[in-house]
SEFIVO-680785 format. One record per residue (C-alpha): residue in three letters; z, y negated, x. Coordinates in steps of 0.1 Angstrom, whole numbers, plus 2048, in hexadecimal, padded with zeros to 3 digits. Layout:
BEGIN
AlaZYX ...
This chain:
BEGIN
UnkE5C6774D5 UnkE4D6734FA UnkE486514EE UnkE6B6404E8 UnkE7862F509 UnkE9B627500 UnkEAF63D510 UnkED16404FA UnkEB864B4E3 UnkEA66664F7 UnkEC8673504 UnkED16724E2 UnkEB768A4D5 UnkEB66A04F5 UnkEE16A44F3 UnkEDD6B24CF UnkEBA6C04CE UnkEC56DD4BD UnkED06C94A2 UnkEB66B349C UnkE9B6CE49A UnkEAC6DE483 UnkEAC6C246D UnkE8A6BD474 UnkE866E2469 UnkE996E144B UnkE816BE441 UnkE636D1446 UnkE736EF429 UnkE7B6D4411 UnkE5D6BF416 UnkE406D5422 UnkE306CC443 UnkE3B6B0456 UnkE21697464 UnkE2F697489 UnkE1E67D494 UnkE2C667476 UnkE4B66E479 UnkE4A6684A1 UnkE3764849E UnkE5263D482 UnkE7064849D UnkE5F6314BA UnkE536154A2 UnkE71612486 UnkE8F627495 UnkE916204B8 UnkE935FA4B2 UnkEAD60249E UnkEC66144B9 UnkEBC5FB4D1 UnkECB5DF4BC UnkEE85F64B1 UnkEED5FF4D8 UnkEF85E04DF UnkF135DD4C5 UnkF215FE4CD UnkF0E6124EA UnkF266334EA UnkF0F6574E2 UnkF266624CB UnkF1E6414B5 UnkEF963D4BE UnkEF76674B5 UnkF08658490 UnkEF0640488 UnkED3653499 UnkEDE671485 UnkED965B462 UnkEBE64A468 UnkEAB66F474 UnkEB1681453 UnkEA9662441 UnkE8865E451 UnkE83682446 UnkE8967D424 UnkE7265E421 UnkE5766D437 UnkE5A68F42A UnkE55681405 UnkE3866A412 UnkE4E647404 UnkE4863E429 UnkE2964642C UnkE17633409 UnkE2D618411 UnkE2F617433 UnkE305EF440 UnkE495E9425 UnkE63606433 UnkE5C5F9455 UnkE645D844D UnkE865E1439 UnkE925F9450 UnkE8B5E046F UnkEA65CD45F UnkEBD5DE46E UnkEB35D748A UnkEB85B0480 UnkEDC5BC474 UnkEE85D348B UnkF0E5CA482 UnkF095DF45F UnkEF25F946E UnkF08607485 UnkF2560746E UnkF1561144F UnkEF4622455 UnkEF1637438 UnkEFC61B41C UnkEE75FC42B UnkEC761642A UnkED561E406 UnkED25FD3FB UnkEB25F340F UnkEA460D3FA UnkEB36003D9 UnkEA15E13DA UnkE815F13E9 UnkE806043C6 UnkE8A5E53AF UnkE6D5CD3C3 UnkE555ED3C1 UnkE585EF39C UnkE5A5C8393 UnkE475B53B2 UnkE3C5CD3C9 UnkE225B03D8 UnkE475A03E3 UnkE5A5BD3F9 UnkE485B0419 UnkE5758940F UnkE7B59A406 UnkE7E5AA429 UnkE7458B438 UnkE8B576426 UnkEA858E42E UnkE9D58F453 UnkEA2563455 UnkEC5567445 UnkED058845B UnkEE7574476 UnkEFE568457 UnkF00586448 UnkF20599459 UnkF2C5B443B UnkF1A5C9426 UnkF255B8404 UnkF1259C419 UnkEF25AF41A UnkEF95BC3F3 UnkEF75963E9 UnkEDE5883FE UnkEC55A63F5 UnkECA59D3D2 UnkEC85783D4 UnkEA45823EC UnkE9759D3D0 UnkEA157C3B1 UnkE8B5693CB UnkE7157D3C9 UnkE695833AA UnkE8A59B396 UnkE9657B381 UnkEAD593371 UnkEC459038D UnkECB56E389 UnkEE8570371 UnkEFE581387 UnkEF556A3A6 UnkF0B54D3A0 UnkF2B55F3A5 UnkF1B5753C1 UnkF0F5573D8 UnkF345463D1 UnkF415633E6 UnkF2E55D403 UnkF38546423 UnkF2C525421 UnkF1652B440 UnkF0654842D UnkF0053540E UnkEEF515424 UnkED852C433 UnkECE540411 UnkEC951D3FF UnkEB2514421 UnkEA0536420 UnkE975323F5 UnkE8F50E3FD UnkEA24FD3E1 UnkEA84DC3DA UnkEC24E33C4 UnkEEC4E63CF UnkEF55083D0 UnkF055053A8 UnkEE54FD39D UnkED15153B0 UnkEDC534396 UnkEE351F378 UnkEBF511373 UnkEA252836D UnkE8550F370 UnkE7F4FA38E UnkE754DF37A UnkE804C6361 UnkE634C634B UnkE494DB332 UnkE354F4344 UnkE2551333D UnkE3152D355 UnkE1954A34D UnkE1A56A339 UnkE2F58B33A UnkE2D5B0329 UnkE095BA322 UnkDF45DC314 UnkE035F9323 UnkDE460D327 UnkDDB5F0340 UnkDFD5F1355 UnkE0F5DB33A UnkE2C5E4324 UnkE225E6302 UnkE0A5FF2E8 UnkE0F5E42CF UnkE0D5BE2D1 UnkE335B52D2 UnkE4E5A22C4 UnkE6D58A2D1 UnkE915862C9 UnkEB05792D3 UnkECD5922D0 UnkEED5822E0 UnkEE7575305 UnkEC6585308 UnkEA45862FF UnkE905A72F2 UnkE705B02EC UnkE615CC2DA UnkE435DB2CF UnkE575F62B5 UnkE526112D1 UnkE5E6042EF UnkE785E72F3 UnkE805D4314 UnkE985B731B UnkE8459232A UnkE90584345 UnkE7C569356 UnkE8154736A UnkE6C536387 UnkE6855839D UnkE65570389 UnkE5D580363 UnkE6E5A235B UnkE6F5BC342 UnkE895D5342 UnkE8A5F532E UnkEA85F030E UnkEA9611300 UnkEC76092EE UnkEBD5EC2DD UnkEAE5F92BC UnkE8A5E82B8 UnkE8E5E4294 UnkEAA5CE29A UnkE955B92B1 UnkE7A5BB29B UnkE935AC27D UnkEA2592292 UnkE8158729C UnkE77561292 UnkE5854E28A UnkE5352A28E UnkE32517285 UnkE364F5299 UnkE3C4F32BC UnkE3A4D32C0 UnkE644CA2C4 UnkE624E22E5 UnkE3D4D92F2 UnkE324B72E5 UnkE0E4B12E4 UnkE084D52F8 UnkE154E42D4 UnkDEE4DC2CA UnkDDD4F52E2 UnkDF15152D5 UnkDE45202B2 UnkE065262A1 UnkDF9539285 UnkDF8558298 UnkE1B5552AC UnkE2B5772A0 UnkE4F56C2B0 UnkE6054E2C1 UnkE8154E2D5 UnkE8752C2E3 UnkEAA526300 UnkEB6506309 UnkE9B508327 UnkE8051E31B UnkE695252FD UnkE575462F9 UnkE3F5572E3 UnkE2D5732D6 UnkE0C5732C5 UnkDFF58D2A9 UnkDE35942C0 UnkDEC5942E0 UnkE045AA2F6 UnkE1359130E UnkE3357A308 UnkE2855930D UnkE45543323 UnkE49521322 UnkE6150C339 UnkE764EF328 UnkE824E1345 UnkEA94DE350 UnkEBC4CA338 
C-alpha cells in the first residue's frame, strides 16, 4: 500500500488497520492465498481514484472509512475469486465509473457496485466484445446522471446499445422518466437520428429489406442447439426450439439474443410452428436466392421476417424496414 498517495486514504487504512487486516485475513480463508501485489496494484490503480473523487463530495473519515470499507471487501471478493483478475480492464473500467459519478458512490457504494456488476454478467454472457464500449458510453453520460434509478436506466439503455436487444421493450417507459437533459445527451451518445419516441419503438434503423445476419447455432461449437431448430410465435414473442432446449428471440439493429424459456413447452412451439414456400411478399426479388424448399419454420412481424432451415442450426433474420 506504500504506493497510494492520497492521504484520506492512507489515514484511512492506518486509523483502522486492525480492521482492514482482518478482512484481508478472513479473504485469504475464504479464497486461499491472496495475490498481494494484485490486490495493492488494484487499491492504487481502481480504488484510490475512487476516494479521491468521493473526497471531494464529502471529505469527513468517518464517510471516506464507509465507502473505503465497501469498496475493500468488495475488491476481496472479486480478487479473491479471480473475476478481477481474467477480466481485469473490464472491472477497471466499470469500477472507475465511480469515479466519473462520485454523487452515487459516496451515497450508495455497495448498490452502484451491485449493479455495475449486474450488467458486467448480462454483457459477459450476450456481448462480452462490448463491456469496454458500455463503460465508455456510461462514462460520456455521467454528469447527467444524479440518482441511482438514473444509473439503472442509462445502464440498461447502454447494455440494449450494445448488443442485449431484449432490453428494448422496457426502454420506452424507462427513458420517459428521465430529465430532458439526460434523455438529449443519451440520444447524442447512441447517435440516433430518430426523436426520442421512435428511438425504442423501431427495431431496424432502416426503412428497407436487409439481411441482418444469423443467430443460435450447433452447441458443440458455442451455439445453442443439438438439433437444427424450429420458430414460432406464441403471444408477443418469438421462440425457438430444437425439442431439447427452447429460448425466446430477441433481435433489432444492436443486437440478436437467445434467452433460456424453460417454461415454454417445445412441443407447443414445435406445433405452432409455420411453413411458408414463397417469400417473395416480404423480400421481392431477394425471395429467389433462399431455396424455400428446405425452410423448416417462418415467423414474419410487421418489421421482420425470420427462418429456420431443415439443415441448418441458425435463425436466419431479415429486416422489413419501419412501416
Amino acid at each position: 500500500m506504500e504506493k497510494i498517495s492520497f492521504q484520506p486514504l492512507i489515514s484511512t487504512f492506518s486509523d483502522n488497520s486492525a480492521l482492514y487486516n482482518q478482512w484481508y485475513n478472513e479473504g485469504e480463508i475464504k479464497y486461499g492465498n491472496l495475490d498481494a501485489h494484485i490486490f495493492a496494484n488494484w487499491m492504487v490503480e481502481v480504488v484510490e481514484p475512487i476516494v479521491k473523487a468521493i473526497a471531494v463530495f464529502n471529505d469527513s473519515p468517518e464517510k471516506i472509512h464507509e465507502v473505503v470499507k465497501a469498496l475493500y471487501l468488495e475488491s476481496l471478493k472479486l480478487i479473491g475469486s479471480g473475476v478481477a483478475i481474467r477480466y481485469k480492464d473490464e472491472y477497471k473500467e466499470a469500477w472507475l465509473l465511480m469515479a466519473h459519478m462520485p454523487n452515487l458512490a459516496v451515497k450508495f457504494p455497495l448498490k452502484t457496485i451491485s449493479l455495475l456488476h449486474d450488467v458486467l454478467l448480462n454483457l459477459e454472457v450476450h456481448a462480452p466484445e462490448k463491456v469496454i464500449e458500455w463503460c465508455k458510453l456510461v462514462a460520456n453520460s455521467s454528469s447527467e446522471i444524479k440518482t441511482i434509478e438514473d444509473f439503472k436506466i442509462v445502464g440498461r439503455i447502454y447494455a440494449w446499445k450494445c448488443g442485449l436487444a431484449h432490453l428494448r421493450i422496457r426502454l420506452k417507459d424507462d427513458f420517459a422518466g428521465l430529465s430532458e437533459s439526460l434523455q438529449q445527451t443519451i440520444i447524442k451518445t447512441i447517435d440516433s437520428s430518430s426523436n426520442a419516441n421512435q428511438i425504442f419503438e423501431n427495431p431496424w434503423s432502416e426503412n428497407k429489406t436487409k439481411f441482418e445476419g444469423v443467430q443460435g447455432g450447433f452447441k458443440g461449437m458455442t451455439g445453442f442447439f443439438e438439433e437444427p431448430p424450429v420458430l414460432a410465435q406464441m403471444g408477443e414473442y418469438i421462440f425457438a426450439t430444437d425439442s431439447k432446449s427452447s429460448y425466446a428471440l430477441f433481435a433489432d439493429q444492436f443486437g440478436k439474443v437467445l434467452l433460456p424459456a424453460e417454461t415454454v413447452d417445445a412441443e407447443d412451439i414445435a406445433l405452432n410452428s409455420k411453413r411458408i414456400t414463397n417469400l417473395e411478399k416480404w423480400l421481392g426479388r431477394d425471395n429467389n436466392e433462399i431455396d424455400t424448399t428446405v425452410i423448416s419454420s417462418v415467423v414474419t412481424t410487421r418489421d421482420t421476417l425470420i427462418f429456420t432451415l431443415q439443415n441448418s442450426y441458425f435463425i436466419y433474420l431479415y429486416s422489413l424496414g419501419n412501416a
